[in-house]
The first five atom37 places (N, CA, C, CB, O) and aatype in JSON, in Angstrom:
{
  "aatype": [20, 20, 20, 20, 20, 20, 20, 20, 20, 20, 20, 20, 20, 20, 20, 20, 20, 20, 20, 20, 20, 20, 20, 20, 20, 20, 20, 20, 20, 20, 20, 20, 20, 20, 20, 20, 20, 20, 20, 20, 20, 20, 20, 20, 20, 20, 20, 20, 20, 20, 20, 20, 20, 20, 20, 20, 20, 20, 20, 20, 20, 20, 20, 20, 20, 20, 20, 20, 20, 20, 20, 20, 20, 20, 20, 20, 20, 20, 20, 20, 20, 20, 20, 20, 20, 20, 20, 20, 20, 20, 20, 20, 20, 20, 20, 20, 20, 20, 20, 20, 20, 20, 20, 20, 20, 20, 20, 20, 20, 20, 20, 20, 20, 20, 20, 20, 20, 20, 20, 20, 20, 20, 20, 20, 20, 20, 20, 20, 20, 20, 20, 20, 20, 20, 20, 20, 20, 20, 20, 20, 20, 20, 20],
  "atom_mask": [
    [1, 1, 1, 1, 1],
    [1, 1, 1, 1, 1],
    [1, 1, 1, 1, 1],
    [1, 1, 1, 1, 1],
    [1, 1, 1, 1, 1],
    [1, 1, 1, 1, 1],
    [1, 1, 1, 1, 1],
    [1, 1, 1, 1, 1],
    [1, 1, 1, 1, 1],
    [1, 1, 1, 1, 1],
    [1, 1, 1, 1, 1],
    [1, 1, 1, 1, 1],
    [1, 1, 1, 1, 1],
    [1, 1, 1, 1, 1],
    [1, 1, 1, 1, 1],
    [1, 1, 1, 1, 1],
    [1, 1, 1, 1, 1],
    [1, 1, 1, 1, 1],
    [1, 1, 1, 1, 1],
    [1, 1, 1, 1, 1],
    [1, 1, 1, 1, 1],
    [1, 1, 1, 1, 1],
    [1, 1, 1, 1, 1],
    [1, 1, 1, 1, 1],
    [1, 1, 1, 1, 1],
    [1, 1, 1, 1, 1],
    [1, 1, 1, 1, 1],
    [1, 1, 1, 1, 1],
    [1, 1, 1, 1, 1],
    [1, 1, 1, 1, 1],
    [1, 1, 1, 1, 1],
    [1, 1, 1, 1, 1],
    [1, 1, 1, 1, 1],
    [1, 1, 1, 1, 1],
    [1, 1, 1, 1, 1],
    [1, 1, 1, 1, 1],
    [1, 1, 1, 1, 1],
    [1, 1, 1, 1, 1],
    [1, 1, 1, 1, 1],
    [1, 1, 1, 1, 1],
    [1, 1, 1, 1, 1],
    [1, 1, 1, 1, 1],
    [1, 1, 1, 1, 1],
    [1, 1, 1, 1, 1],
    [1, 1, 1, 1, 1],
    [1, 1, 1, 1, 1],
    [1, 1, 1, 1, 1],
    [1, 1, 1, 1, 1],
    [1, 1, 1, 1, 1],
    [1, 1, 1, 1, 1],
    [1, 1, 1, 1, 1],
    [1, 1, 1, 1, 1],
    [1, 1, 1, 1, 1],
    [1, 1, 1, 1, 1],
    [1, 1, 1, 1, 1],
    [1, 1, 1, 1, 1],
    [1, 1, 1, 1, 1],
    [1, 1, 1, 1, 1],
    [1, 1, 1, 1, 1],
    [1, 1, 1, 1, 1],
    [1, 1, 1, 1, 1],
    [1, 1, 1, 1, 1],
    [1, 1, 1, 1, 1],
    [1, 1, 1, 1, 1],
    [1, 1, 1, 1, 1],
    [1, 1, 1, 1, 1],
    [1, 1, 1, 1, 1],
    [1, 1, 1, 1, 1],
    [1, 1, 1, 1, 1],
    [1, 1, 1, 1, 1],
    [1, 1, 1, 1, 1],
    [1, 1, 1, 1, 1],
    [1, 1, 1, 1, 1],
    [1, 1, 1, 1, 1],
    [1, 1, 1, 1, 1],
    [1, 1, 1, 1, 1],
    [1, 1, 1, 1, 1],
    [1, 1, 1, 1, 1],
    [1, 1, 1, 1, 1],
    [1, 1, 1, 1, 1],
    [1, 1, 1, 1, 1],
    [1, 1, 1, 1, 1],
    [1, 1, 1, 1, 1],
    [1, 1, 1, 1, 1],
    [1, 1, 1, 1, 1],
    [1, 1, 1, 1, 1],
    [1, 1, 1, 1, 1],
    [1, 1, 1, 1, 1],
    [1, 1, 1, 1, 1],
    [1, 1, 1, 1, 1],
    [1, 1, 1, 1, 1],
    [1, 1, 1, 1, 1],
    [1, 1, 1, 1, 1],
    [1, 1, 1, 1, 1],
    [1, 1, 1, 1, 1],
    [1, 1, 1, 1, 1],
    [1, 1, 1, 1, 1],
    [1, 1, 1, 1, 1],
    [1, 1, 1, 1, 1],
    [1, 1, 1, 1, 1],
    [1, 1, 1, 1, 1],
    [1, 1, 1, 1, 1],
    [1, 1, 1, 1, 1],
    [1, 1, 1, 1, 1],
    [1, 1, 1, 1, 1],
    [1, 1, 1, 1, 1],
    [1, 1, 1, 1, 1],
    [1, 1, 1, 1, 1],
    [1, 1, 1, 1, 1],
    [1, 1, 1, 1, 1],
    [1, 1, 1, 1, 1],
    [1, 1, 1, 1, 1],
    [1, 1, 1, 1, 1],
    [1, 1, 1, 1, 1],
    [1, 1, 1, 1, 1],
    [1, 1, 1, 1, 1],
    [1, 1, 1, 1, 1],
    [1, 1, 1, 1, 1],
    [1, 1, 1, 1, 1],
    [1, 1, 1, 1, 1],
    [1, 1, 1, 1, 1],
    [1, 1, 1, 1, 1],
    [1, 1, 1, 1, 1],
    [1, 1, 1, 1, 1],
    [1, 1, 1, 1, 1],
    [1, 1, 1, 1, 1],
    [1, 1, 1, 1, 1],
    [1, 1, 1, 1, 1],
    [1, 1, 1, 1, 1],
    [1, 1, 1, 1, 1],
    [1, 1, 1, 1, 1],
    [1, 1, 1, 1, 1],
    [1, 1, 1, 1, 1],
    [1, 1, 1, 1, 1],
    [1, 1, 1, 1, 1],
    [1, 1, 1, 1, 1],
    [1, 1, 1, 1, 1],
    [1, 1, 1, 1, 1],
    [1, 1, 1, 1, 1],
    [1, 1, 1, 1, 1],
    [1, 1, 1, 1, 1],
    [1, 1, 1, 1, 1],
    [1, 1, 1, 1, 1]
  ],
  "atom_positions": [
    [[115.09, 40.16, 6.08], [113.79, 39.56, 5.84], [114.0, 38.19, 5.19], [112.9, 40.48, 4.95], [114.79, 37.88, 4.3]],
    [[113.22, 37.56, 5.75], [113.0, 35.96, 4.83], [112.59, 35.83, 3.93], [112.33, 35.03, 5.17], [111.6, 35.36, 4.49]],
    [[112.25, 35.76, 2.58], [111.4, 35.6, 1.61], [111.57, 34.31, 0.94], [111.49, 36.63, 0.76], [112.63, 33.93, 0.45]],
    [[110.43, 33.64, 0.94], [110.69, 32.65, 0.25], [109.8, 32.88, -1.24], [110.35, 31.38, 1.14], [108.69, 33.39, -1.31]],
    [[110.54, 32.39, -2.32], [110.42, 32.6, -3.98], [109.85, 31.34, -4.91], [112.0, 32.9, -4.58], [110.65, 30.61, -5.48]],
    [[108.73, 31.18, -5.01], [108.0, 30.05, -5.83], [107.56, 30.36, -6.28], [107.38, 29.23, -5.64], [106.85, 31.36, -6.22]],
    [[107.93, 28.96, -7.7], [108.32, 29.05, -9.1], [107.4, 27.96, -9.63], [109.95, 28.81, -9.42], [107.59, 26.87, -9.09]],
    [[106.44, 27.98, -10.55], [105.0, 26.92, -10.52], [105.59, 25.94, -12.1], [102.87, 28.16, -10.85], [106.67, 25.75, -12.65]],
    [[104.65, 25.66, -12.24], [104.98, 24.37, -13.54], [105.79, 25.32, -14.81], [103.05, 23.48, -14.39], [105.77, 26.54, -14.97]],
    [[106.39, 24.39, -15.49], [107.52, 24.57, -16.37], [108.14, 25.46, -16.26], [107.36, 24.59, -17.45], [108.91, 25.63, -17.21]],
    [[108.21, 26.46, -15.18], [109.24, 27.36, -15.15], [110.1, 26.83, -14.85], [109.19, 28.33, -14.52], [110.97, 27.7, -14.76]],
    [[110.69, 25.57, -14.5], [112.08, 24.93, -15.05], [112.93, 24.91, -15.97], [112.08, 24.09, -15.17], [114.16, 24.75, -15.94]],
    [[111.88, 25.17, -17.2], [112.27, 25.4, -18.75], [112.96, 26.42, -18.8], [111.2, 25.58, -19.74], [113.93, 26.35, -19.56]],
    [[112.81, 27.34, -18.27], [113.21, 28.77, -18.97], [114.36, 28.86, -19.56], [113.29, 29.87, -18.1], [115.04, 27.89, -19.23]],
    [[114.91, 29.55, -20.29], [116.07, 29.64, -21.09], [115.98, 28.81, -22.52], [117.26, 29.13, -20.21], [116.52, 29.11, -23.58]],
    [[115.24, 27.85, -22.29], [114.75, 27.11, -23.88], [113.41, 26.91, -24.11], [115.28, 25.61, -24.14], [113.01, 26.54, -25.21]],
    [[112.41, 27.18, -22.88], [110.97, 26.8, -23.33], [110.75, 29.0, -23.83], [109.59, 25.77, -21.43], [110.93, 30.04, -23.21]],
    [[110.17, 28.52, -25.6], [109.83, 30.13, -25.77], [109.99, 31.19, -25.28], [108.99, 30.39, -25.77], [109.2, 31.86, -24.61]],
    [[111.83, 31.58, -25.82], [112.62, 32.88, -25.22], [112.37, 34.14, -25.58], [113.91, 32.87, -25.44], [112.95, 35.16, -25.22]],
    [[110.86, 33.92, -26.79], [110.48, 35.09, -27.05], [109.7, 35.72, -26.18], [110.01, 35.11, -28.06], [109.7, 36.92, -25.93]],
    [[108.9, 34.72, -25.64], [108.02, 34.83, -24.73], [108.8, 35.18, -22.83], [107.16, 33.32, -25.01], [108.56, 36.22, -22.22]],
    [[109.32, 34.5, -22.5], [109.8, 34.26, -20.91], [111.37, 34.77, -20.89], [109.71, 32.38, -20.38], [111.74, 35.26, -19.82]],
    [[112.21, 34.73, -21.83], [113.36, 35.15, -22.01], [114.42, 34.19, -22.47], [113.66, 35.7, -20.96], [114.13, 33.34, -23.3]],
    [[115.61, 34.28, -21.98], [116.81, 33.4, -22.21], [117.55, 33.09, -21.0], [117.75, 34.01, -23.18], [118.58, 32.42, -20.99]],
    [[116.91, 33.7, -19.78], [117.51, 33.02, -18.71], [117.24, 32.14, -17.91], [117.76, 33.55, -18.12], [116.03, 32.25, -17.73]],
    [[117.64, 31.3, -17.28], [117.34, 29.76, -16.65], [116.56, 30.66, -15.45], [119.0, 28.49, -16.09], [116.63, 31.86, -15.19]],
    [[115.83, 29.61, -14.85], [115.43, 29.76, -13.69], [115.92, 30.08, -12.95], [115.09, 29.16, -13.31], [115.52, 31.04, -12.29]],
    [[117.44, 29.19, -12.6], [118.64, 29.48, -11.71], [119.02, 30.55, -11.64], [119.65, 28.91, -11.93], [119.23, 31.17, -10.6]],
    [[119.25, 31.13, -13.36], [119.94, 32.3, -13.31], [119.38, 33.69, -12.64], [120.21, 32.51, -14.59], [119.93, 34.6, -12.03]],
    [[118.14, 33.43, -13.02], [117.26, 34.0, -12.56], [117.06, 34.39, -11.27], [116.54, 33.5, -12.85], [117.14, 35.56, -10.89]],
    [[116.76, 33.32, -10.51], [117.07, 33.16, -9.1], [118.18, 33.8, -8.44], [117.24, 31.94, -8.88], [117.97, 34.52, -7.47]],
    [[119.52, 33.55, -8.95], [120.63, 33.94, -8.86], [120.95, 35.36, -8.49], [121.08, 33.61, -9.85], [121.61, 35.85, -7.57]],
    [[120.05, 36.03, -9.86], [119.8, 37.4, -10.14], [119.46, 38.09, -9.48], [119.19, 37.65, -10.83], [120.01, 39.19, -9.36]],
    [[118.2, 37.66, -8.64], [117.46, 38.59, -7.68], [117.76, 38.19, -6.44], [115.98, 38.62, -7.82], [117.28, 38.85, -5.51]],
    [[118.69, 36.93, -6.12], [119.01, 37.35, -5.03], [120.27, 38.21, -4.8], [118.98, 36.38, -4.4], [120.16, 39.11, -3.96]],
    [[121.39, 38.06, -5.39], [122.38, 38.91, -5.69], [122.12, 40.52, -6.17], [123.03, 38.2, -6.65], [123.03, 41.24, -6.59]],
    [[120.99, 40.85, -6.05], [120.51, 42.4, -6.82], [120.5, 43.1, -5.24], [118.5, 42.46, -7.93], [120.34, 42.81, -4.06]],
    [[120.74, 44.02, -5.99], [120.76, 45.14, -4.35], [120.06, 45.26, -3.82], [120.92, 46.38, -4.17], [120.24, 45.74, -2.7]],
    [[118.19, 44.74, -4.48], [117.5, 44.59, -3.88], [117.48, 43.46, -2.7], [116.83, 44.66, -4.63], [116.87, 43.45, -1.63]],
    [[118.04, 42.87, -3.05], [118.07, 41.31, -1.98], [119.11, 41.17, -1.47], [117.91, 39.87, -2.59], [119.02, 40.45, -0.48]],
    [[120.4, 41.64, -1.75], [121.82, 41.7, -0.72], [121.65, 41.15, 0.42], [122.36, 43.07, -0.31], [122.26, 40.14, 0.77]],
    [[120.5, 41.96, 1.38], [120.29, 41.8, 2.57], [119.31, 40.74, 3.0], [120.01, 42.91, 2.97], [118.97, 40.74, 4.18]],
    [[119.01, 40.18, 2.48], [117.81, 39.41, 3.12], [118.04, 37.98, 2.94], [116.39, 39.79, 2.49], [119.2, 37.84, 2.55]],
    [[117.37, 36.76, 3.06], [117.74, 35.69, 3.17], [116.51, 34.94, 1.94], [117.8, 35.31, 4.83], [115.57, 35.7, 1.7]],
    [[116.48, 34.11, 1.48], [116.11, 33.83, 0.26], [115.97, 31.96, 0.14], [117.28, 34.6, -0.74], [117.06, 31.4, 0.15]],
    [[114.97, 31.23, 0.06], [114.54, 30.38, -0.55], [114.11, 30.08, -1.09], [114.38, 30.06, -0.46], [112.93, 30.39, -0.93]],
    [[114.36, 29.19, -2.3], [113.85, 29.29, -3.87], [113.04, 27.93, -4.13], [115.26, 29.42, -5.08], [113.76, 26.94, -3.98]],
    [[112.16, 27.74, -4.37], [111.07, 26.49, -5.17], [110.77, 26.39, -6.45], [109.72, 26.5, -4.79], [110.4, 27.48, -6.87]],
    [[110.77, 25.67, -7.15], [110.09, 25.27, -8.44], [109.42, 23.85, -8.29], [111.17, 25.24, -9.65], [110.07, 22.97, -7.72]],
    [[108.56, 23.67, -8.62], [107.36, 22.59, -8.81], [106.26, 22.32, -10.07], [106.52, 22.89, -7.73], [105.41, 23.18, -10.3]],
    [[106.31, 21.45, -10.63], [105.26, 21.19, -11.56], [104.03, 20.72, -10.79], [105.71, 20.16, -12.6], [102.93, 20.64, -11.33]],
    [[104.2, 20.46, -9.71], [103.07, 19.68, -8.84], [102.17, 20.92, -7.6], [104.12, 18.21, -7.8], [102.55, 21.6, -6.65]],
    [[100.93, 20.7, -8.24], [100.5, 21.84, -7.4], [100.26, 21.67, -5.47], [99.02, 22.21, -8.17], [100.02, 22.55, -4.64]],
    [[100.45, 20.26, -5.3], [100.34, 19.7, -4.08], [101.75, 20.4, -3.43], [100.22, 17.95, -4.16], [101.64, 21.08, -2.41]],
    [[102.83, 20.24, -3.94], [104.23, 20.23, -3.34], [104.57, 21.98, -3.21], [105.45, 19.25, -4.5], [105.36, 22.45, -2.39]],
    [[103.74, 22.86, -4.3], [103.26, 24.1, -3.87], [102.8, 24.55, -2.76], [102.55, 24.38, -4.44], [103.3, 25.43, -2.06]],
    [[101.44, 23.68, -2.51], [100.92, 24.21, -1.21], [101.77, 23.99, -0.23], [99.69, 23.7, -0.81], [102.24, 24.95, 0.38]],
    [[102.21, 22.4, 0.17], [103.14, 21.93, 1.03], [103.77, 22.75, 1.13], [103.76, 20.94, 0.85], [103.29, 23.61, 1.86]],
    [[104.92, 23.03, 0.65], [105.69, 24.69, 0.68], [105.59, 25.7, 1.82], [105.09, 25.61, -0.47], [106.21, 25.92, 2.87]],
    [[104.11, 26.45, 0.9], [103.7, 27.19, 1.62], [103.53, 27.16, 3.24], [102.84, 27.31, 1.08], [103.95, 27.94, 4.1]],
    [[102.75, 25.96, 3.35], [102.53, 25.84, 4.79], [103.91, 25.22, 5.68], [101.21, 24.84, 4.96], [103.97, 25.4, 6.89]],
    [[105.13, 24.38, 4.82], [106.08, 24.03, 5.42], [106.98, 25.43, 6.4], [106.81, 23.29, 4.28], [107.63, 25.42, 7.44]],
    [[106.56, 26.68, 5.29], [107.48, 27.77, 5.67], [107.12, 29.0, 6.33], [108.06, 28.17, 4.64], [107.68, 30.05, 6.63]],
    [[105.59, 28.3, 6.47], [104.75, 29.59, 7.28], [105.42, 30.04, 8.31], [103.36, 29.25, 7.92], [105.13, 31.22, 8.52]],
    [[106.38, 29.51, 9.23], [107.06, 30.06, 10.22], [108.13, 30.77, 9.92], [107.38, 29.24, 11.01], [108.64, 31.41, 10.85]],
    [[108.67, 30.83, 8.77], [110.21, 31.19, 8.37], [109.78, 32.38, 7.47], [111.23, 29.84, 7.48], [110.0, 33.57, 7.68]],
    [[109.31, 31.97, 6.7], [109.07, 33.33, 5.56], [108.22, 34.41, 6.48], [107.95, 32.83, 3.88], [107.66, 34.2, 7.56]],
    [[108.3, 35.54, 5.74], [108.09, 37.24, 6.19], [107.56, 37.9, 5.05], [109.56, 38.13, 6.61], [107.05, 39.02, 4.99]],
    [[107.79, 36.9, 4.01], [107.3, 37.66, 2.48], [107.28, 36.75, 1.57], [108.24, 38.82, 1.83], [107.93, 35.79, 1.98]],
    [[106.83, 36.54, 0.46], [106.39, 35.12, -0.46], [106.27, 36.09, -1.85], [104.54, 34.08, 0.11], [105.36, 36.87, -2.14]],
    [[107.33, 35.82, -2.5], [106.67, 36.11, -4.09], [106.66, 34.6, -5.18], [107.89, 37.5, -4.98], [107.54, 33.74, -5.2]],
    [[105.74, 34.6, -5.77], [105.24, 33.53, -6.28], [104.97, 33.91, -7.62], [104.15, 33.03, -5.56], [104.59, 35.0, -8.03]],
    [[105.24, 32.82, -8.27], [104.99, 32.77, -9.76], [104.34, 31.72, -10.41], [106.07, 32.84, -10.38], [105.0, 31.1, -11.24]],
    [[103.0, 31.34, -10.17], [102.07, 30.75, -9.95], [101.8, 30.12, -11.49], [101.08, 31.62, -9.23], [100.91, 29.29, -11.71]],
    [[102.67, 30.63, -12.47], [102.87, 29.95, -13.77], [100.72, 29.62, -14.22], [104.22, 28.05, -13.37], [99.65, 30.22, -14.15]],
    [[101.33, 28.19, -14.7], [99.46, 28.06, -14.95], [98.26, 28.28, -14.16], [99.07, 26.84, -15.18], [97.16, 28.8, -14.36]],
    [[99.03, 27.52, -12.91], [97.83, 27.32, -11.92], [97.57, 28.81, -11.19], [98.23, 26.02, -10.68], [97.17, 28.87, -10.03]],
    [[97.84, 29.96, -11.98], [97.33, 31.13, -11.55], [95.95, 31.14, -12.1], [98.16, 32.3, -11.95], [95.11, 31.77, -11.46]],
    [[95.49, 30.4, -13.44], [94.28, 30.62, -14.13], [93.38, 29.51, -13.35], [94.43, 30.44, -15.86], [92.31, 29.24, -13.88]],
    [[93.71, 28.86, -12.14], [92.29, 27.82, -12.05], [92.96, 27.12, -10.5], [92.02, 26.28, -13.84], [92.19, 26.39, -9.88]],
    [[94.21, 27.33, -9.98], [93.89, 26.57, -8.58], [93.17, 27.48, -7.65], [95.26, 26.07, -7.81], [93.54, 28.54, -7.14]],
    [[92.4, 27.03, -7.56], [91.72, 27.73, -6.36], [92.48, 27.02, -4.95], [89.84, 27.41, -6.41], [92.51, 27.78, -3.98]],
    [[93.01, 25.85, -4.8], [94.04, 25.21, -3.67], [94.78, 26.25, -3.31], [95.04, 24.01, -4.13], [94.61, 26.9, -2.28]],
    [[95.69, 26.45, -4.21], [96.9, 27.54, -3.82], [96.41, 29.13, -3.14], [97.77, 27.88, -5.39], [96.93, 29.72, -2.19]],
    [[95.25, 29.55, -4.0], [94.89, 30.59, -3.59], [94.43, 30.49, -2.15], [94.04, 31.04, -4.43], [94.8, 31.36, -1.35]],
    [[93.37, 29.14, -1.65], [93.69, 29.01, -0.73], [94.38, 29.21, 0.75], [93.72, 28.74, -1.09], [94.03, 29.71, 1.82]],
    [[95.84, 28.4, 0.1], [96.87, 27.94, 0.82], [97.65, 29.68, 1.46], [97.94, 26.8, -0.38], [97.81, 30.15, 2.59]],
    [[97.91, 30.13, 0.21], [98.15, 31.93, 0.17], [97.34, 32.52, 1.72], [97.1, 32.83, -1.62], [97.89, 32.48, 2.82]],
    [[96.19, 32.94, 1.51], [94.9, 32.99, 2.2], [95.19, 32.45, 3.92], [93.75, 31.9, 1.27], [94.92, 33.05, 4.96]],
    [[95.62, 31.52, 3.8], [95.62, 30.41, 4.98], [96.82, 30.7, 5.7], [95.64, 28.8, 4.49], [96.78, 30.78, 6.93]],
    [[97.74, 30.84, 5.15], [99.16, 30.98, 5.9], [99.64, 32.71, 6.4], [100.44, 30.32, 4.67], [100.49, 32.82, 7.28]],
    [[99.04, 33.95, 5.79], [98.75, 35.06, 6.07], [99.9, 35.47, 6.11], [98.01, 35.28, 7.02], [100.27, 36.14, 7.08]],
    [[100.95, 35.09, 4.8], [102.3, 35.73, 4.6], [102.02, 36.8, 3.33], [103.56, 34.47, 4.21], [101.72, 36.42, 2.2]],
    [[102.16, 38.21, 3.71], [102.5, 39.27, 2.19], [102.9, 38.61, 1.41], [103.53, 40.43, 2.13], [103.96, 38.08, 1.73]],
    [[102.35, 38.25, 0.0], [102.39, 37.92, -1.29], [102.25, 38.65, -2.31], [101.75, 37.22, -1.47], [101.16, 39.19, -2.53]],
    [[103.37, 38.83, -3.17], [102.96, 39.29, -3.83], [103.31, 38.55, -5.24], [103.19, 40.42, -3.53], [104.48, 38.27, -5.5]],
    [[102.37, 38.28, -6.01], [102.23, 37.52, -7.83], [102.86, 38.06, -8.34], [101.01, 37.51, -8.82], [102.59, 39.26, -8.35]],
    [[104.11, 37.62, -9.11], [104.66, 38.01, -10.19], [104.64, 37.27, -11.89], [105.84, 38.07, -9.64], [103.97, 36.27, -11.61]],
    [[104.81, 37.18, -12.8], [104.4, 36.86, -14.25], [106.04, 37.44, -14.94], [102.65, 37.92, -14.86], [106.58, 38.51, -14.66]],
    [[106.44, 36.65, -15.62], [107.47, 37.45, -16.54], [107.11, 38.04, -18.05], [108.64, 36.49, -16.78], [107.73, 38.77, -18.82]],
    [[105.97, 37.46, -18.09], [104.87, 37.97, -19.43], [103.49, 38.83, -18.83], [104.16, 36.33, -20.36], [103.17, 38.75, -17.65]],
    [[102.95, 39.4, -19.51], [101.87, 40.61, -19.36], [100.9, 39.65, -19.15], [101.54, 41.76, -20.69], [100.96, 38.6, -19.8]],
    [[100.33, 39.76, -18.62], [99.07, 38.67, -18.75], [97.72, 39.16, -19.68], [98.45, 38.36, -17.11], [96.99, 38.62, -20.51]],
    [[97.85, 40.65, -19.0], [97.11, 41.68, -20.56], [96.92, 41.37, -21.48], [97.63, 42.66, -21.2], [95.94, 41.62, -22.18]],
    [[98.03, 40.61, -21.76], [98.11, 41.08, -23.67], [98.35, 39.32, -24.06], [100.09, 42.55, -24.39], [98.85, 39.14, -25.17]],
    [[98.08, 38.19, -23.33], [98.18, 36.99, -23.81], [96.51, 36.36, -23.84], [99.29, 36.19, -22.86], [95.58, 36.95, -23.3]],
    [[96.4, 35.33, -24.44], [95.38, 34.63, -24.61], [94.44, 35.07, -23.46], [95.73, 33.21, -24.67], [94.95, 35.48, -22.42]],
    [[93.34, 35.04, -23.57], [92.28, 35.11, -22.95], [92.05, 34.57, -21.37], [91.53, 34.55, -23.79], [91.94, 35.11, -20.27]],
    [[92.06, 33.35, -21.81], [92.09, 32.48, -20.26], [93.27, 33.1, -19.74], [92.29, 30.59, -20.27], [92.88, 33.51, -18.65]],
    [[94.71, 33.49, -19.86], [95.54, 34.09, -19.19], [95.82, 34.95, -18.6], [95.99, 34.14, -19.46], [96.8, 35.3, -17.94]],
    [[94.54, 35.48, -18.93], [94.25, 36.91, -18.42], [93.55, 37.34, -16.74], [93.21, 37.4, -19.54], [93.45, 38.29, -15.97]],
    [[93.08, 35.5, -16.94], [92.1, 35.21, -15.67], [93.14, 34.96, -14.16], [91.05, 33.54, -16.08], [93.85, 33.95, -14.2]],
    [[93.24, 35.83, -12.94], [94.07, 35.65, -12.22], [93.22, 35.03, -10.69], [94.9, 36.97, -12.25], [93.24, 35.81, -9.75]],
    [[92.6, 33.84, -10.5], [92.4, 33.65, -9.45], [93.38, 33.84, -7.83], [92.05, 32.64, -9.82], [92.99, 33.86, -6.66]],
    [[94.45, 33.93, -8.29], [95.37, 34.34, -6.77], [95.29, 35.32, -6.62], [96.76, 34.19, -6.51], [95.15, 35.5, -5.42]],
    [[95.29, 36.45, -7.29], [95.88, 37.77, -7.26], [94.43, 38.69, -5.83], [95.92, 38.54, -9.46], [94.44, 39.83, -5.37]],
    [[93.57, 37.68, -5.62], [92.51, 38.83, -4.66], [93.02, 38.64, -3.75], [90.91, 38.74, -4.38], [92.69, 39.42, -2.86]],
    [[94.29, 37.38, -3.28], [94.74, 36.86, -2.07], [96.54, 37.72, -1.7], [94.73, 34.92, -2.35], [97.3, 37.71, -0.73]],
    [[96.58, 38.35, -3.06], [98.4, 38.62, -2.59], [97.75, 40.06, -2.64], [100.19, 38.13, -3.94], [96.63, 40.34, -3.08]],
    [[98.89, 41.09, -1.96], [99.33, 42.44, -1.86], [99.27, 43.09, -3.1], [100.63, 42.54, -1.36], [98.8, 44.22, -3.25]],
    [[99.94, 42.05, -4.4], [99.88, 42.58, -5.34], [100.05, 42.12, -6.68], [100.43, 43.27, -5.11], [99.79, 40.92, -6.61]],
    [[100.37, 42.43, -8.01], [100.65, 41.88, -8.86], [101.43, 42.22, -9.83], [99.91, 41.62, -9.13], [100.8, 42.95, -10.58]],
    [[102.29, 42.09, -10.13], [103.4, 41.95, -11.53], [103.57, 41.31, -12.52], [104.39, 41.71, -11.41], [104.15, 40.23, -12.47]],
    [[103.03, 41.91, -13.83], [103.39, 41.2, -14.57], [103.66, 41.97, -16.07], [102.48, 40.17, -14.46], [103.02, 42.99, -16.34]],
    [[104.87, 41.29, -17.18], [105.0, 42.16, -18.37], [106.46, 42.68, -17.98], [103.72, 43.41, -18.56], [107.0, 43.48, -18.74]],
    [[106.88, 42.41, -17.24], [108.69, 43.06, -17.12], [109.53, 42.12, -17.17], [109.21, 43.82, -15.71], [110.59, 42.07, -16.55]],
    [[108.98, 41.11, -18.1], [110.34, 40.0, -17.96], [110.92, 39.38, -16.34], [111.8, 40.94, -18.63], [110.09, 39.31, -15.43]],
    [[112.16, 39.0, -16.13], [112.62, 39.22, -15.38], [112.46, 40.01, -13.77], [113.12, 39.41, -16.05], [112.52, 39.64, -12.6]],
    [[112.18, 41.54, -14.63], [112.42, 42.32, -13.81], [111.26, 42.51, -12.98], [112.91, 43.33, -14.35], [111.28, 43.41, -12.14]],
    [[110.14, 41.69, -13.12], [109.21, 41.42, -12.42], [109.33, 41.21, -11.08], [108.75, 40.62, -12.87], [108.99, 41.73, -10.02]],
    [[110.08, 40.04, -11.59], [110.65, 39.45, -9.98], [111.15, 40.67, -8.97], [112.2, 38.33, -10.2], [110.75, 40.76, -7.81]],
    [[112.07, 41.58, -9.56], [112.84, 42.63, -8.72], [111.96, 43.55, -8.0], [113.78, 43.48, -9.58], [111.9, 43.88, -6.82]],
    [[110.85, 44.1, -9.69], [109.55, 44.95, -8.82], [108.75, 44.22, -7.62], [108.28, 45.32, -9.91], [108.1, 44.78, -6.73]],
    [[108.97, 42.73, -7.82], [107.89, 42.25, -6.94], [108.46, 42.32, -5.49], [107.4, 40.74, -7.34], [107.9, 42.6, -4.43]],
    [[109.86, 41.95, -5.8], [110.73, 41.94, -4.22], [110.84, 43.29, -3.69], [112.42, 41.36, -4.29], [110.97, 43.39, -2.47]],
    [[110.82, 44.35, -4.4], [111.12, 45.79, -4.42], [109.59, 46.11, -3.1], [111.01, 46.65, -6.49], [109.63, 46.75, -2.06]],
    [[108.64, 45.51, -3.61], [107.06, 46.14, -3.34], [107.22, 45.26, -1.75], [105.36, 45.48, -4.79], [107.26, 45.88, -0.69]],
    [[107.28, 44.23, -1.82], [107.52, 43.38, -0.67], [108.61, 44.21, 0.36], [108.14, 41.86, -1.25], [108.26, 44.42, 1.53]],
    [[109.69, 44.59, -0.03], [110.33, 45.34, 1.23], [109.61, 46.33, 1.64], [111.62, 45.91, 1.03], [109.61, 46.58, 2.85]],
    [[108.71, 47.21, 0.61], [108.17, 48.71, 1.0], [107.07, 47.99, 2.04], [107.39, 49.89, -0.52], [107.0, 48.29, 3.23]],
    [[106.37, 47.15, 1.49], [105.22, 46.88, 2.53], [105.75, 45.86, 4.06], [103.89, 45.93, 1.51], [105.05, 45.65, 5.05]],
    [[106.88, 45.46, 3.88], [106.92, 44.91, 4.86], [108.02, 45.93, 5.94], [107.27, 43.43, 4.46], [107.8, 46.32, 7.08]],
    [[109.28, 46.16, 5.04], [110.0, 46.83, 6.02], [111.24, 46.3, 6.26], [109.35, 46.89, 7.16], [111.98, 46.8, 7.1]]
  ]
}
């Protein structure tokens, strides 16, 4: 399976932007992680990060032919692009939202998920291991 993996504003930081919060591992490593996990051994994998919500959508629609599955980490612009949700919507690839923090249990506005009526599903509160549940849910529904 193809999956392509996007990564929204400052999740560049990770490993030094608030490790209490997101953890201590880089993005890369991160990346690294889940594709090398037994969950992903097999499948083929392209990775994005963007602070720019334009170069997000672009993305999306650049890979509508290639990707088979999309997990996304929609960082801020989960609380207010309605574009992306959109873009999600538009290209009709299984998505599923992942979060490395609970969204539950943070500030208020964070709680607000405008993408999530457009993906398969949502993850969030496992650190890391979000990502894995999210890729995990993506093979069951796709195959």
């Amino acid at each position: 399976m193809n999956i392509l993996v996007i990564n929204g504003p400052n999740l560049n930081l990770l490993g030094t932007r608030e490790p209490e919060i997101y953890g201590t591992d880089t993005l890369e490593e991160l990346m690294m992680w889940l594709e090398t996990s037994p969950s992903g051994a097999d499948h083929s994998f392209k990775f994005f990060q963007s602070n720019h919500e334009g170069e997000i959508i672009d993305t999306l629609h650049d890979e509508r032919h290639w990707a088979q599955g999309v997990l996304i980490n929609p960082a801020a612009f989960t609380h207010y692009s309605y574009a992306i949700r959109d873009a999600i919507s538009a290209v009709e690839i299984p998505t599923v939202e992942v979060h490395l923090s609970d969204l539950r249990k943070r500030e208020e506005f964070r709680q607000i998920s405008v993408i999530s009526s457009v993906c398969v599903d949502q993850v969030s509160g496992f650190g890391k291991d979000s990502y894995l549940k999210g890729l995990n849910i993506m093979l069951k529904l796709i195959g």
